[in-house]
PAZAPA-4460 file (N, C-alpha, C; in steps of 0.05 Angstrom, whole numbers, plus 32768, in hexadecimal, padded with zeros to 4 digits):
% residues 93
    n_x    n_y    n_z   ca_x   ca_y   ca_z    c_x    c_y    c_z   seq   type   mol
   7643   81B5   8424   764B   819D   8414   764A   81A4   83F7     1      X     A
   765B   8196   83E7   765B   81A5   83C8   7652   818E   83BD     2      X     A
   7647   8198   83A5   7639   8185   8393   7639   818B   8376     3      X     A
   762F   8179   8362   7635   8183   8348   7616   8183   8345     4      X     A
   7619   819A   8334   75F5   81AC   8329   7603   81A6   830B     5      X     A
   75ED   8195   82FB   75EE   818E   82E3   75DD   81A3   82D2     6      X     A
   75E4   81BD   82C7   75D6   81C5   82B4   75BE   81B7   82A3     7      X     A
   75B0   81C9   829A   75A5   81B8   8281   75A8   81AE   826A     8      X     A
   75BC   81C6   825F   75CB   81BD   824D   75D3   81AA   824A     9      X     A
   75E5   81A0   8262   75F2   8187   826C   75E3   8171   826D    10      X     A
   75C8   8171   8277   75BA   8155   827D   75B4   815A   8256    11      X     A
   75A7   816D   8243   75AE   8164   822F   75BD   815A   821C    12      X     A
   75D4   8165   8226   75EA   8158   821B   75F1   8138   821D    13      X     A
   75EC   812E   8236   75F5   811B   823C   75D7   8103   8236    14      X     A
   75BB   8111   8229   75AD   8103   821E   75B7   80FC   8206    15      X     A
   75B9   810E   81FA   75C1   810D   81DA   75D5   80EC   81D5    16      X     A
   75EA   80F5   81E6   75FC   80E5   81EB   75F8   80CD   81F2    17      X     A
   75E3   80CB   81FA   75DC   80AA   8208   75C5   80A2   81F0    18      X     A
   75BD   80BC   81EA   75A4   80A7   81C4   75B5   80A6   81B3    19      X     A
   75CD   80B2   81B0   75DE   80A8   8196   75EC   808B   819D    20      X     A
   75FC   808B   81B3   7607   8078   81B3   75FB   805A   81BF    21      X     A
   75DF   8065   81C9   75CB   8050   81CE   75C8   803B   81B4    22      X     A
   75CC   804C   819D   75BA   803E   8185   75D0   8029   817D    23      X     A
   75E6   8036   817C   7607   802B   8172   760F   8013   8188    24      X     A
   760D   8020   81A4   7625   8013   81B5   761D   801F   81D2    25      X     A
   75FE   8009   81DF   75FC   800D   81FC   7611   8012   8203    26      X     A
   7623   7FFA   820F   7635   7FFC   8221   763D   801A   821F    27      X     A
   764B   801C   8209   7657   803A   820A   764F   8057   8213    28      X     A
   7633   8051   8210   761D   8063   821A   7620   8061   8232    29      X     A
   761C   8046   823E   7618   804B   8258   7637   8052   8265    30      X     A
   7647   8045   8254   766F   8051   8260   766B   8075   8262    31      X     A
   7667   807B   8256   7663   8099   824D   7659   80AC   825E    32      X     A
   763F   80A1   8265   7633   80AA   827A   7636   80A8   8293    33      X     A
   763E   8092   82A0   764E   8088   82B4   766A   80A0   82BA    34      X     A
   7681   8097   82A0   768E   80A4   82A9   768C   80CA   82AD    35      X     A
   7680   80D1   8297   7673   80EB   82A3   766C   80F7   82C3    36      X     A
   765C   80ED   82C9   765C   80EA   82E5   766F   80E0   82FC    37      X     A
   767F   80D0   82F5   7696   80D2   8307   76A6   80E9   8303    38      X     A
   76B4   80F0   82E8   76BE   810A   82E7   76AF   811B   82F7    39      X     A
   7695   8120   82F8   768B   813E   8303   7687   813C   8324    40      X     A
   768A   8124   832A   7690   8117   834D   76B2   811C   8349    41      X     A
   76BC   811A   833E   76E0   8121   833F   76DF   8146   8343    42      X     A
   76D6   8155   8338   76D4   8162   8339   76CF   8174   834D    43      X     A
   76BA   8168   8357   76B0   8177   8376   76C6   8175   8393    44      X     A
   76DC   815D   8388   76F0   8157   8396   7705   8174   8397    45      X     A
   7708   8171   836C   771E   817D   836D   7711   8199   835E    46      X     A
   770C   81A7   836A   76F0   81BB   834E   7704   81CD   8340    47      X     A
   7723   81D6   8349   772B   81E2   8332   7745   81CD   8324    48      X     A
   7739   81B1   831A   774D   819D   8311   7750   81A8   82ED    49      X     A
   7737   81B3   82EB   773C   81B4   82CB   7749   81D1   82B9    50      X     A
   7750   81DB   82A9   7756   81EC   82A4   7742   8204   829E    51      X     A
   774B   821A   82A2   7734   822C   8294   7733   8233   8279    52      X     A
   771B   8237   8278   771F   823D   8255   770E   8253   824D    53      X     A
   76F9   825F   825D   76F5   8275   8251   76E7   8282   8272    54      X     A
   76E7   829D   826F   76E6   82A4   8292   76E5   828F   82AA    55      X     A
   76CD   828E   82B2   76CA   827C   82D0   76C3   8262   82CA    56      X     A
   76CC   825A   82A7   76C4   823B   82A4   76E0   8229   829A    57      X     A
   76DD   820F   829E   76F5   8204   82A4   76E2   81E7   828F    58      X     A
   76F9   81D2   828D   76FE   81C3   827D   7704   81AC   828B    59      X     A
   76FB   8190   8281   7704   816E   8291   76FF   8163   8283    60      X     A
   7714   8150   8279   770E   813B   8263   76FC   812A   8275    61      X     A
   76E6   8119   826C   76DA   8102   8277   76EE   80E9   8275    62      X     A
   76FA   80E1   8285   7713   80C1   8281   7706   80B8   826D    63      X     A
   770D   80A0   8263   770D   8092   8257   76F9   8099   8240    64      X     A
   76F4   80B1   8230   76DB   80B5   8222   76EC   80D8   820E    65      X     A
   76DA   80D2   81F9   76EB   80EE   81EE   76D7   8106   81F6    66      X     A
   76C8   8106   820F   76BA   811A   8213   76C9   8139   822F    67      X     A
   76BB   814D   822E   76C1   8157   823A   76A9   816A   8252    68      X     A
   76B1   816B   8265   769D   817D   8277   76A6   819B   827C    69      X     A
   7695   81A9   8276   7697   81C8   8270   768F   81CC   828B    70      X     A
   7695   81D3   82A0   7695   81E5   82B7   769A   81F2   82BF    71      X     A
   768C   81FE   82D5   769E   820D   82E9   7693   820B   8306    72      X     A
   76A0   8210   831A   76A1   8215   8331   768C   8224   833E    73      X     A
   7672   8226   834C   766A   8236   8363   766B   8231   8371    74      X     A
   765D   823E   8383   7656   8242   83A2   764D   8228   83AF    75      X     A
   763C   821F   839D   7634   81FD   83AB   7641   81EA   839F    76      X     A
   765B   81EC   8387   7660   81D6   8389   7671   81D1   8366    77      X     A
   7666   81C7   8359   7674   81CE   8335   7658   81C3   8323    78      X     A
   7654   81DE   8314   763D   81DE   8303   764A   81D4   82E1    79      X     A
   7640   81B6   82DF   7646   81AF   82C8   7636   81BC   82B2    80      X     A
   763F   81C3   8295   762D   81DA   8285   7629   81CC   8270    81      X     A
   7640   81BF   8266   7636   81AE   824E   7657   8192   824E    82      X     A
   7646   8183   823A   765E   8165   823D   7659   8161   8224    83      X     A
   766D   8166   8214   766E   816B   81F1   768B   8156   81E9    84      X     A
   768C   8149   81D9   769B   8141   81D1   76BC   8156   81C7    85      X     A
   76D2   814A   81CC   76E3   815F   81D0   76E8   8166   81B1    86      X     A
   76E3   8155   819D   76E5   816B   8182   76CB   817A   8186    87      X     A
   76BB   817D   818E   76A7   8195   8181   76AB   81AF   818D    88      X     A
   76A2   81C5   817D   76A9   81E3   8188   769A   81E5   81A6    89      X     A
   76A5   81D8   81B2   7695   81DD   81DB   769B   81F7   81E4    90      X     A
   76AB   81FF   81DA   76BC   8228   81E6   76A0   8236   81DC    91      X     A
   769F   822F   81C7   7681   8244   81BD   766B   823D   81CA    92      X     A
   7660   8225   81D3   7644   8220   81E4   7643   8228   81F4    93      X     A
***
């Protein structure tokens, strides 16, 4: 059965993301995070939906959100690495 393995990076990432926009705009926080997680359940559907972008790691906009999920594909399933907003340099992290 495949499953998504959330890095650490990733569960940091997606803290950061939920104290910034906690302070501004729950809802959004919680939209954010929500939708995050459905992308990375889409994923396990479709694990090579996103493009690649640098060797064995691939790219997914999060719907409705300007974020993105840095992954890639293993053996058990798609290992999310980091969820960075799509302006920031994510190719370098």
């Amino acid at each position: 059965m495949s499953r998504t393995i959330w890095a650490s990076r990733a569960l940091d990432d997606l803290a950061g993301i939920d104290d910034f926009y906690a302070q501004h705009d729950p809802a959004h926080a919680d939209h954010v995070g929500r939708a995050a997680v459905r992308a990375a359940r889409f994923l396990i559907e479709h694990p090579c939906a996103g493009p690649r972008v640098d060797g064995d790691k691939r790219k997914w906009r999060v719907p409705g959100t300007s974020y993105l999920l840095l992954y890639r594909v293993v053996p058990e399933g798609v290992e999310v690495l980091r969820v960075q907003h799509g302006r920031e340099n994510w190719i370098a992290s």
